[in-house]
DRENLO-946747 format. One record per residue: residue in one letter; z, y, x of N, C-alpha, C in turn. Coordinates in steps of 0.1 Angstrom, whole numbers, plus 2048, in hexadecimal, padded with zeros to 3 digits. Atoms other than C-alpha are relative to their C-alpha. Layout:
AZYXZYXZYX ...
END
This chain:
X80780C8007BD7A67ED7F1802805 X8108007FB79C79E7FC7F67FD7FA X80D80680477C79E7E97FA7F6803 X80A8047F87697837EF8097F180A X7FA8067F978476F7FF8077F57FA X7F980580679B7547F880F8027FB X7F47FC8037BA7627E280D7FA807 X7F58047F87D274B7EE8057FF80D X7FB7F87F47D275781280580F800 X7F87F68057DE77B80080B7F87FF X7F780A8057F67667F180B7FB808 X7F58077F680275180C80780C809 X7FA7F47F78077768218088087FB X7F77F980782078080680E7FB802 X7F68087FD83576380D8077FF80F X7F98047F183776583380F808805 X7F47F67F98567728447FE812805 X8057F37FD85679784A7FF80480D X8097FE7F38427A186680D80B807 X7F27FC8018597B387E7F6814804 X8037F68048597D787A80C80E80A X7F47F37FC86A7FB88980E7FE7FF X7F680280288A7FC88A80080B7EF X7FF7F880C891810864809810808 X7FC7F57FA89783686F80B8097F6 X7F17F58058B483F85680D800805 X7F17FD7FC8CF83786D808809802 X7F87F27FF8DB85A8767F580A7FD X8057F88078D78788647F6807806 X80B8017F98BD88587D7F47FD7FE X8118088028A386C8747FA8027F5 X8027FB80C89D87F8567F780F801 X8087F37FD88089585F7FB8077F5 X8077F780A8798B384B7F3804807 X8108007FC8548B88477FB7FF7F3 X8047FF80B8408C582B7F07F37FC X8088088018268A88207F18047FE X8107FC8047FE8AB81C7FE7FD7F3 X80480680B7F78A97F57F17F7803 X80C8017FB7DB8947F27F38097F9 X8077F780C7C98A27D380B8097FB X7FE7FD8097D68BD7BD8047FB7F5 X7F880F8097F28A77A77FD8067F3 X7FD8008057ED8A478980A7FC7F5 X7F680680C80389C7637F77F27FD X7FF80A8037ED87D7628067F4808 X7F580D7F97FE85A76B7F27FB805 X80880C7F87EA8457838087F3800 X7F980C7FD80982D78380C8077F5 X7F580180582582876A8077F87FC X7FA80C80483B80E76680E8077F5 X7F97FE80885780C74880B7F57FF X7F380780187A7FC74B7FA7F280A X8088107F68667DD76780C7FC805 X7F28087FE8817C676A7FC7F2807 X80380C7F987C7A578180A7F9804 X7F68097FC89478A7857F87F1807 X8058107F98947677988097F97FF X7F780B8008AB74F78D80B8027FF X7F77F68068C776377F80080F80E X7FD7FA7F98C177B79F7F480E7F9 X80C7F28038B27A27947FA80380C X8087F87F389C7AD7AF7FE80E7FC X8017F480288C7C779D8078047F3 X7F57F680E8A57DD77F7FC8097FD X8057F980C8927EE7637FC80D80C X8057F67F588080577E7F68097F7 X8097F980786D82476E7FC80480C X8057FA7F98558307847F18097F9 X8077F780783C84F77D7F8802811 X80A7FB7F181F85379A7F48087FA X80F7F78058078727927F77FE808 X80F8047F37E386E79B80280B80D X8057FC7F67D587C7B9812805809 X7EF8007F27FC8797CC8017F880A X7F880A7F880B8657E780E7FF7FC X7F28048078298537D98057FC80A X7F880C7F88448417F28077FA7F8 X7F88068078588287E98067FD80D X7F98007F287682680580E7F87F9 X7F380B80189880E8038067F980C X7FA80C7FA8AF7F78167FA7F5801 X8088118018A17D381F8087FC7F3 X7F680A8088AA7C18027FF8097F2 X7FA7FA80B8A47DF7E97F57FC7F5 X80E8018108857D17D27F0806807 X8077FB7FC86A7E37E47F27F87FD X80A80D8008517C37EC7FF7FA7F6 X7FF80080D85D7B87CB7F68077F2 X8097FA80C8517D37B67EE801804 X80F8017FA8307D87CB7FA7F47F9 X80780C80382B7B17C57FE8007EA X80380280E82E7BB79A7F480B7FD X8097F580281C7DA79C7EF7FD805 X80F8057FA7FD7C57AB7F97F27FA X8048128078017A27978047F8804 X80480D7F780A78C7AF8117F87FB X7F380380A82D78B79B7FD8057ED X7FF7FE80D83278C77780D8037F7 X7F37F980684D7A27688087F97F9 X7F780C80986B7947567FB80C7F6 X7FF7F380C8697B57417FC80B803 X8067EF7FE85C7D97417EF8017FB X80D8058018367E37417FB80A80E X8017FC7F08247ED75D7EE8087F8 X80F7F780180580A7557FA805809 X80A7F87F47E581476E7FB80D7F5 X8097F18087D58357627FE7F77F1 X8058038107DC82B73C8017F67FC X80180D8017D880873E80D7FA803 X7F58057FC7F17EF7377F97F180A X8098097F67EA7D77528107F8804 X7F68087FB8117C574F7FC7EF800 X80581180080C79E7577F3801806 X8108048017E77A07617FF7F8810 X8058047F17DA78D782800808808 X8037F87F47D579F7A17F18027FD X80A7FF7FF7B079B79B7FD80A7F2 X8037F38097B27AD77C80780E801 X7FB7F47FC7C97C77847F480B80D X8097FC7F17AF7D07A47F78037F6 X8077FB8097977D578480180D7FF X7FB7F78087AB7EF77A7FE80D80C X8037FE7F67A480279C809802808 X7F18057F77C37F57B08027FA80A X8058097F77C17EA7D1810802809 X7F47FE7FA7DD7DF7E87FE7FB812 X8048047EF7E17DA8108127F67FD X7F280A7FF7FD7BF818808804811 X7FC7FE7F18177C38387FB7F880A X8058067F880C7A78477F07FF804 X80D8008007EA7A88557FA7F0800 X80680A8027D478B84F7F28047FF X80D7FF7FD7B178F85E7FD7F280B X80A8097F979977886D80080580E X8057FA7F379877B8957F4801804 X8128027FC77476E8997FA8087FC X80E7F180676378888380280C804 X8027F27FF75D7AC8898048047F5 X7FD7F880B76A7C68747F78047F5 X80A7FD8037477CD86D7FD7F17F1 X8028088057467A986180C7FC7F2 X7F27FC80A7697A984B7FA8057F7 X80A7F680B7567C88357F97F87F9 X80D8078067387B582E8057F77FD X7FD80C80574A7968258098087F1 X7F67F88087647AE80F7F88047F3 X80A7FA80B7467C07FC7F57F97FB X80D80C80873079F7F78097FE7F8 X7F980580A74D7967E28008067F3 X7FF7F280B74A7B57CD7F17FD7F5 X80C7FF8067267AD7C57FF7F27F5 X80180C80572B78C7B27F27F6802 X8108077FF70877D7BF8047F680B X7FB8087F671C7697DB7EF80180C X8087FD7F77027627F67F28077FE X80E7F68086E376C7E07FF812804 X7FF7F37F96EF78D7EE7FA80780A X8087FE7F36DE78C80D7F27FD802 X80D8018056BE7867FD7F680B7FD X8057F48016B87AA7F77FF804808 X7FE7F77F26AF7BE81480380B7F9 X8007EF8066AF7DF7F98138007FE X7F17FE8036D77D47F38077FB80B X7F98017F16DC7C981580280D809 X7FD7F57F86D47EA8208098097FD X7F37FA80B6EB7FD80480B7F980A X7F58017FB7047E681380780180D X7FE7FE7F57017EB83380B80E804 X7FF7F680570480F82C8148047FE X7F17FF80172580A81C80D7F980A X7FA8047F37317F583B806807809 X7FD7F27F572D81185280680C7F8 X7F87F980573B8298378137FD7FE X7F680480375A815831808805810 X7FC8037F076180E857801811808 X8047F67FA7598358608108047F7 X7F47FA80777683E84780E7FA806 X7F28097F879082985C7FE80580E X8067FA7EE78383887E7FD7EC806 X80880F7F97728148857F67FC803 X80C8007FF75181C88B7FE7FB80D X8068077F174F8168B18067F3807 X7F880D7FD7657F68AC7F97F57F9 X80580680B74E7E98907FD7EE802 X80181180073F7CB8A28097F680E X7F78037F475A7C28BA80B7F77FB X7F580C80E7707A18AD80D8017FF X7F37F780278E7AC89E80F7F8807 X7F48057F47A47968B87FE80680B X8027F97F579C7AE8D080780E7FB X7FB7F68067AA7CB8BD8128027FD X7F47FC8007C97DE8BE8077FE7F2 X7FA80680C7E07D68A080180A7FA X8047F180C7DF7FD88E7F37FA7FE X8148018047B67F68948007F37F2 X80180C80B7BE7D587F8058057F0 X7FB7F980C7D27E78647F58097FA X80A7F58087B98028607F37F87FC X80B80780A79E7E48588047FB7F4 X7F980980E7B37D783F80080E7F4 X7FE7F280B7B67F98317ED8007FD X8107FF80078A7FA8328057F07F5 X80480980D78E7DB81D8078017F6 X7F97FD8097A27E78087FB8097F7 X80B7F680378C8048037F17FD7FB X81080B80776E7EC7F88067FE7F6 X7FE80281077A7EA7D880280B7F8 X7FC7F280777B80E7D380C8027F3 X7F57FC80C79E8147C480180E800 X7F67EF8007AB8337B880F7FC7FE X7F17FC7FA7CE8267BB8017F5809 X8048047F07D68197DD8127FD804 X7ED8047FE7FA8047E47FB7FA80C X7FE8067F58047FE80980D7FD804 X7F38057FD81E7E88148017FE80E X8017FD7F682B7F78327F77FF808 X80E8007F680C8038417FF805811 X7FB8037EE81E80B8698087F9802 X7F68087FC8317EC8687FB7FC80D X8008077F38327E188D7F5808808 X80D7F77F381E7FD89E80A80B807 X7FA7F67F68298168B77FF80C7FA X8027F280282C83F8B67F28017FD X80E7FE8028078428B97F97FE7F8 X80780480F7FA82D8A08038017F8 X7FB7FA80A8118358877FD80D7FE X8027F280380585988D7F07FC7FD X80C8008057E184D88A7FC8007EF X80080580D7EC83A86C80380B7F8 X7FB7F880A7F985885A7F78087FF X8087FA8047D986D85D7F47F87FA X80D8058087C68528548017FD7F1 X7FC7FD8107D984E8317F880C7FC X8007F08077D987482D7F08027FD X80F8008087AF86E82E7FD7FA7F3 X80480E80A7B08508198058057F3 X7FE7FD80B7C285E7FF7FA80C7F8 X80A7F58077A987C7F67FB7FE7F4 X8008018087A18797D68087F17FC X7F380E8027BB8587D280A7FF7FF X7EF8008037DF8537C48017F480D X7FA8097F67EE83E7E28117FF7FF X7F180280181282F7DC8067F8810 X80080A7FA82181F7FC80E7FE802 X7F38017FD83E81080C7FF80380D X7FA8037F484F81682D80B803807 X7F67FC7FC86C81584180180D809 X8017F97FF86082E8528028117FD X7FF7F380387085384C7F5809805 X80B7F87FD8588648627F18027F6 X80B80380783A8538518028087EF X7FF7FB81084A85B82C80280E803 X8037EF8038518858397F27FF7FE X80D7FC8028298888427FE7FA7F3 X80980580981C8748258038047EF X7FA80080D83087580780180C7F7 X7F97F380B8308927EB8097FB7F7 X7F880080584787D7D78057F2808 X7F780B7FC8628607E28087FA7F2 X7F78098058738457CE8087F8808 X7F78107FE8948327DB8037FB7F7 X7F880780889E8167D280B7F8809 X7F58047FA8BB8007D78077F37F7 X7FF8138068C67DC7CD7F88047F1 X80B8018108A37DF7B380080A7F2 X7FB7F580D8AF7FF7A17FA80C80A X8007F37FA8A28247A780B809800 X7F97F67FB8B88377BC7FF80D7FA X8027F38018AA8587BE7F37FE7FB X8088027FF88A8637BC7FE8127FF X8007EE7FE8788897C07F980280F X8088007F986789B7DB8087FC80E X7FB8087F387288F80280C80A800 X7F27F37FC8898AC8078097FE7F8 X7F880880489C8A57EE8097F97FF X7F980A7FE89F8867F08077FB809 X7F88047F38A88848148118077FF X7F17FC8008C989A8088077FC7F5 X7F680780C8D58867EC8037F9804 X7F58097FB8F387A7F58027F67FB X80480F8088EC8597DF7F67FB80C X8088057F58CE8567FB8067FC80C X7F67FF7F08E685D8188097F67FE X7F78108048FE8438097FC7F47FF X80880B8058E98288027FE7FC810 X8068047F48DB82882780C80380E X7F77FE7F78F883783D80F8007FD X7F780480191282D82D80E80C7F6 X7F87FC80493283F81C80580C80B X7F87FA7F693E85183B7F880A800 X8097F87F99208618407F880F7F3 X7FE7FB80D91D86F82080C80A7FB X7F67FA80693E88181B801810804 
END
């Protein structure tokens, strides 16, 4: 969600139809690249994320089934499935924007099950959504500074300081340098390639300084290239930061991921490091079918 913004256009970009995306690379066994991942920090035994038995229904339908999930700080978590297996789902409990039938849902310690989106993001939680939803008229440059006035609770009074205008400036060009967007800064973001758009969303996401960091499918609908941009630009982002994400992406989840979760009609499959999991024949069944498996 956007500092500073109006929630209900997060909101409404949860509900839209799903943007269209890669083809999903588990069709044949192949697409299953081995590849040792980049830790981000040195993992530890504390939890940055734990949910207990999170159970979500809609009108006698389960989406999500008593799901335990364990994310140690300073990791990269995946979360990988079938369309249809809970994924968007849990993301949408583990952020607020749903409210559990049952379970509890813990950030580093805190029980934060049921809370708003705006209080969870207290808790230092920030999320990127698949769909992008940015302003074309502004500059990236301009995005930021709207993102981190929001942070300040002084609404326009903010621009009254030159001594905190220049602080913020500061963090503008820091934010934006960490996304490689510095020589895009004041250039209006309808002019920009659609990775360059994703990686602002990721800079606003990053104005709220989380230390845990959920993306919902962060190379949905980009090419070879940008998806390879995208994955070193995580692997910075996540430096001192737990990062959980989704994607259908196998490539994306070899480089990134030191641990993986499937799931599958709202229940965890497997879960464990990529290697693994790419040879559990529960994983190979689930996605290629019985044949392929035997």
């Amino acid at each position: 969600m956007w500092p500073g913004l109006d929630r209900s256009a997060w909101l409404h970009a949860t509900q839209q139809t799903r943007s269209v995306c890669p083809e999903p690379l588990w069709r044949t066994s192949h697409h299953f690249p081995s590849v040792a991942p980049v830790t981000s920090t040195t993992p530890t035994q504390d939890w940055a994320l734990r949910t207990e038995g999170l159970t979500k229904d809609f009108r006698g339908f389960r989406a999500v089934s008593s799901v335990d999930l364990e994310v140690a700080e300073g990791t990269v978590h995946a979360l990988v499935g079938p369309n249809g297996a809970g994924k968007t789902t849990l993301f949408n409990l583990l952020t607020g924007f749903l409210k559990p039938t049952s379970g509890r849902i813990r950030v580093f310690g805190d029980d934060v099950t049921g809370m708003a989106p705006e209080r969870i993001t207290r808790h230092g939680v920030a999320r990127s959504f698949q769909i992008t939803s940015l302003f074309e008229n502004l500059t990236p440059r301009e995005h930021v500074e709207i993102a981190l006035q929001g942070l300040t609770n002084q609404g326009l009074r903010f621009w009254r300081s030159e001594k905190l205008l220049g602080r913020r400036r500061e963090e503008v060009d820091r934010l934006l340098a960490e996304v490689g967007l510095t020589e895009l800064a004041d250039r209006p973001t309808g002019l920009m390639a659609y990775g360059q758009k994703r990686a602002l969303e990721l800079a606003l996401v990053l104005a709220v300084e989380p230390r845990l960091l959920l993306l919902d499918e962060p190379t949905a609908g980009m090419g070879i290239e940008d998806v390879d941009r995208t994955i070193e630009l995580v692997r910075r982002i996540a430096a001192g930061r737990t990062v959980v994400f989704v994607d259908h992406n196998m490539h994306v989840v070899a480089h990134l991921a030191d641990r993986v979760t499937v799931l599958q009609q709202g229940s965890v499959l497997a879960e464990g490091p990529y290697d693994e999991v790419r040879a559990d024949p529960r994983v190979i069944t689930a996605y290629l079918g019985e044949a392929h498996s035997a």
